[in-house]
C-alpha positions as CSV (number, residue, x, y, z in Angstrom):
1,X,-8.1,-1.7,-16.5
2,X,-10.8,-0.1,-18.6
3,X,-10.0,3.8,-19.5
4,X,-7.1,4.9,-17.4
5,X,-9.4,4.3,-13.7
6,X,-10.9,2.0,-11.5
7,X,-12.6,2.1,-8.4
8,X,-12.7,-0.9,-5.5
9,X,-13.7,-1.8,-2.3
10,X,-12.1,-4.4,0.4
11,X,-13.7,-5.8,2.9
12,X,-11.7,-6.9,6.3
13,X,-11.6,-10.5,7.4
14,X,-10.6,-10.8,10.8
15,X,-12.8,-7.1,12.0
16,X,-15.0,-5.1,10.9
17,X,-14.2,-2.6,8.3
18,X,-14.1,-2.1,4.7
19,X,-11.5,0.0,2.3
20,X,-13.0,1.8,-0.9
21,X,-10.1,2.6,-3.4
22,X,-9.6,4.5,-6.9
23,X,-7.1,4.7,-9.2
24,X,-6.5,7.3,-11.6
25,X,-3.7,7.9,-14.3
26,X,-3.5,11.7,-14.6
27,X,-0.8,12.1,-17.5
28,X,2.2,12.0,-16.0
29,X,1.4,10.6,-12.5
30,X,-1.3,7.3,-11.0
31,X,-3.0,8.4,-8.3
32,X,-4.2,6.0,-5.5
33,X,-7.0,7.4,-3.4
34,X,-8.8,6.1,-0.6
35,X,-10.4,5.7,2.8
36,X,-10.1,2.8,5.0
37,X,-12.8,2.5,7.4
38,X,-12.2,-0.3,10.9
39,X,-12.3,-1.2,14.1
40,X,-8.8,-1.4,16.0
41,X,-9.3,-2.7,19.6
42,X,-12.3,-1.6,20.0
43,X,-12.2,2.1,19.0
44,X,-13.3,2.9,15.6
45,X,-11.0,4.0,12.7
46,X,-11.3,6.1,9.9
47,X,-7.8,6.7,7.8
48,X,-8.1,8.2,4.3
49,X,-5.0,8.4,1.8
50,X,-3.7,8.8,-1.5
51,X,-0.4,7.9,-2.6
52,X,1.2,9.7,-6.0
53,X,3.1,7.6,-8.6
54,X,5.1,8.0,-11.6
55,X,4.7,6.2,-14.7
56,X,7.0,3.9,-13.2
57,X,5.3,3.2,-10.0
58,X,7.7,4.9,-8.0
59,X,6.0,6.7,-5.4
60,X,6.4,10.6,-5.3
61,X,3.8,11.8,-2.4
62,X,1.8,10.5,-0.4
63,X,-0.7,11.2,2.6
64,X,-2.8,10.1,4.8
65,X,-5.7,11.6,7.0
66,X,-8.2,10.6,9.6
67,X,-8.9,9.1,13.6
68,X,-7.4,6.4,15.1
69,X,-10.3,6.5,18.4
70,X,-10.2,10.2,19.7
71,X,-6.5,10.8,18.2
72,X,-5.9,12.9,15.2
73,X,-4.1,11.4,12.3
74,X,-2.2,14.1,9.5
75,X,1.1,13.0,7.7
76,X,2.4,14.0,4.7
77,X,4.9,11.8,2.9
78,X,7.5,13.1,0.2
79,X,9.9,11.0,-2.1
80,X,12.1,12.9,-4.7
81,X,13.4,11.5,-8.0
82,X,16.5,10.7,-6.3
83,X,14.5,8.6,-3.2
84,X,14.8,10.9,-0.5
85,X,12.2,11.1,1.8
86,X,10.5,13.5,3.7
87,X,7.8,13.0,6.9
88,X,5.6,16.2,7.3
89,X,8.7,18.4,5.9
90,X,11.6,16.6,7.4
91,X,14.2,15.0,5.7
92,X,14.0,10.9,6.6
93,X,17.4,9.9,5.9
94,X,16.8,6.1,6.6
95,X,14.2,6.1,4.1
96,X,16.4,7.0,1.2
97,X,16.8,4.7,-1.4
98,X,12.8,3.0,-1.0
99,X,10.9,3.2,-4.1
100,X,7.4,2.8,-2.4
101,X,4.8,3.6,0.3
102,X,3.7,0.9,2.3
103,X,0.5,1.6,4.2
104,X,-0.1,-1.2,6.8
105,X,-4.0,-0.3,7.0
106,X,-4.5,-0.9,3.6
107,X,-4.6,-3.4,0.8
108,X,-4.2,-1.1,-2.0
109,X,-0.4,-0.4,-1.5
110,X,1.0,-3.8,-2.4
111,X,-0.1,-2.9,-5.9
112,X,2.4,-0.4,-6.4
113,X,5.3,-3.1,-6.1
114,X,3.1,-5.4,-7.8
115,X,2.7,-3.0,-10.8
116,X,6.7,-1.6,-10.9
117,X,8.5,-4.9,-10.6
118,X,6.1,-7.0,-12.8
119,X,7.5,-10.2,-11.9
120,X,6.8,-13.5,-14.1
121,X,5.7,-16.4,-12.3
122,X,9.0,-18.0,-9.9
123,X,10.0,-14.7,-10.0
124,X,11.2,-12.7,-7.1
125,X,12.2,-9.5,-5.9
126,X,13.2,-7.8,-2.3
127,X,12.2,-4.0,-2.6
128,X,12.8,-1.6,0.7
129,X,9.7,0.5,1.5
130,X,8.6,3.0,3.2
131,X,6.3,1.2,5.8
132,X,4.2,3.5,7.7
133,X,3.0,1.2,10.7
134,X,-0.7,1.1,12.4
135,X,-1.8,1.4,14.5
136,X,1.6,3.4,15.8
137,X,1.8,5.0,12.5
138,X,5.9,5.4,12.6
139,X,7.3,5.3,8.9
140,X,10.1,3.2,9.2
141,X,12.1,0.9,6.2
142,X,11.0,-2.0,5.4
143,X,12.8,-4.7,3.9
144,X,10.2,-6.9,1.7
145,X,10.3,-9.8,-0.7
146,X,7.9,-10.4,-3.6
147,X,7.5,-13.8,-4.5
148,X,5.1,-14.8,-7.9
149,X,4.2,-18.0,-7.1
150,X,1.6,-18.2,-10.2
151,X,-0.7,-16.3,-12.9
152,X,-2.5,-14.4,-10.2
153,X,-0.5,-15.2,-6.5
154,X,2.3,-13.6,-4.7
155,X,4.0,-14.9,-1.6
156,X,4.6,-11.6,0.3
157,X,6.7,-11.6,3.3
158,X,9.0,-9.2,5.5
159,X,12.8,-9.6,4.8
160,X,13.5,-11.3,7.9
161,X,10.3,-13.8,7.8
162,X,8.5,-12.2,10.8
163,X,5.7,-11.6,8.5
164,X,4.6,-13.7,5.4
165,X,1.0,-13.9,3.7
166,X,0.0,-15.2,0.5
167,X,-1.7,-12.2,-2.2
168,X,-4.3,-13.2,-4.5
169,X,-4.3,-10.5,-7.4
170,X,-6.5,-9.7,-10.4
171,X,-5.2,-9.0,-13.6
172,X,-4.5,-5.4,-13.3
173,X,-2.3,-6.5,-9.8
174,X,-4.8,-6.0,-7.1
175,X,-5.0,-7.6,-4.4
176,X,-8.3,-10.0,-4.7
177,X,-7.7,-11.9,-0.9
178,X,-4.8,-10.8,1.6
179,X,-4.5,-14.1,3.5
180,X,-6.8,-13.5,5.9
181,X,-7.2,-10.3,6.5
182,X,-8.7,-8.5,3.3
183,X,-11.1,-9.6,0.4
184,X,-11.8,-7.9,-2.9
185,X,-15.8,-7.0,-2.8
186,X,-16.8,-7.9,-6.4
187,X,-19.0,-5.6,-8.6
C-alpha cells in the first residue's frame, strides 16, 4: 500500500453498479470509506459507509447511509474493546464476541478479516461477524470460514455452506474478483 491510503473502485458483475472505496490509517485507527452505487430489482441503490478499525483490524464503528428505492437507510454500528455491539444505540447481545462488520453490499469488508487473521496459504480460520444483510439490512451473526487456498485466493464460505465463493486478493488483501459478483477496476 503506498503511504498509509489507497483508494479503489469495484465494478458489479451480475447488475449494474460500481463501489468506490478508500482506506486511510489515521494513527491509531484504519478507516474504510465508501459508497456503493446498484441496481436491486429494479430500483436503484445508493448505500455509502465507513467502517472504523484498530491497528488490529478489529472493527470499532461503523455506518452506513443511503436509499434502497424510495426507502431511507441510517444505521449506526458500535463494537467496544470487549466485542459488544451496539445497532443505532442498542445493546446487540447476539453480536458479542464478533470481531468484524460484514457489509453484504460491498466488497471492501472481506478485507478486514483478510488483513486481521493473515492466514498463510492452506490456512484457515472461522471468524463470527457482524453481517448486516441487503437488501433487508438486519445485522445478524454470521458464522464464516476463511480458507487461503494460495498467494492471492481465498475460499470464503458461510459456516454452514449455504454460501461459498472463491476471493481473488491483491497484495495489500483486497478483493481483486468476488466470484462473480464483483471486479477490481484497475488504475
Amino acid at each position: 500500500m503506498t503511504g498509509r491510503g489507497r483508494t479503489l473502485l469495484w465494478r458489479r458483475l451480475d447488475q449494474p453498479g460500481h463501489d468506490a472505496a478508500r482506506l486511510v490509517f489515521h494513527e491509531p485507527f484504519w478507516q474504510l470509506g465508501g459508497m456503493a452505487v446498484f441496481q436491486h430489482d429494479g430500483e436503484a441503490c445508493c448505500m455509502e459507509y465507513a467502517v472504523v478499525c484498530d491497528a488490529a483490524w478489529q472493527t470499532r464503528h461503523a455506518w452506513v447511509a443511503g436509499w434502497l428505492g424510495s426507502r431511507r437507510v441510517r444505521l449506526d454500528v458500535l463494537a467496544t474493546a470487549d466485542h459488544r455491539w451496539h445497532l443505532d444505540g442498542r445493546p446487540c447481545a447476539d453480536l458479542d464476541g464478533c470481531m468484524d462488520v460484514d457489509l453484504a453490499f460491498t466488497p471492501s469488508t472481506n478485507l478486514l478479516p483478510i488483513r486481521r487473521l493473515s492466514l498463510a496459504p492452506g490456512e484457515q480460520a472461522a471468524v463470527r461477524a457482524a453481517w448486516l444483510s441487503f437488501p433487508g439490512l438486519a445485522l445478524e451473526p454470521l458464522q464464516q470460514v476463511y480458507r487461503r487456498t494460495g498467494p492471492a485466493a481465498y475460499r470464503y464460505q458461510t459456516e454452514d455452506g449455504a454460501f461459498v465463493t472463491d476471493l481473488e486478493v491483491d497484495a495489500d488483501g483486497f478483493v481483486r474478483r468476488y466470484g462473480g459478483r464483483w471486479e477490481l477496476v484497475e488504475a
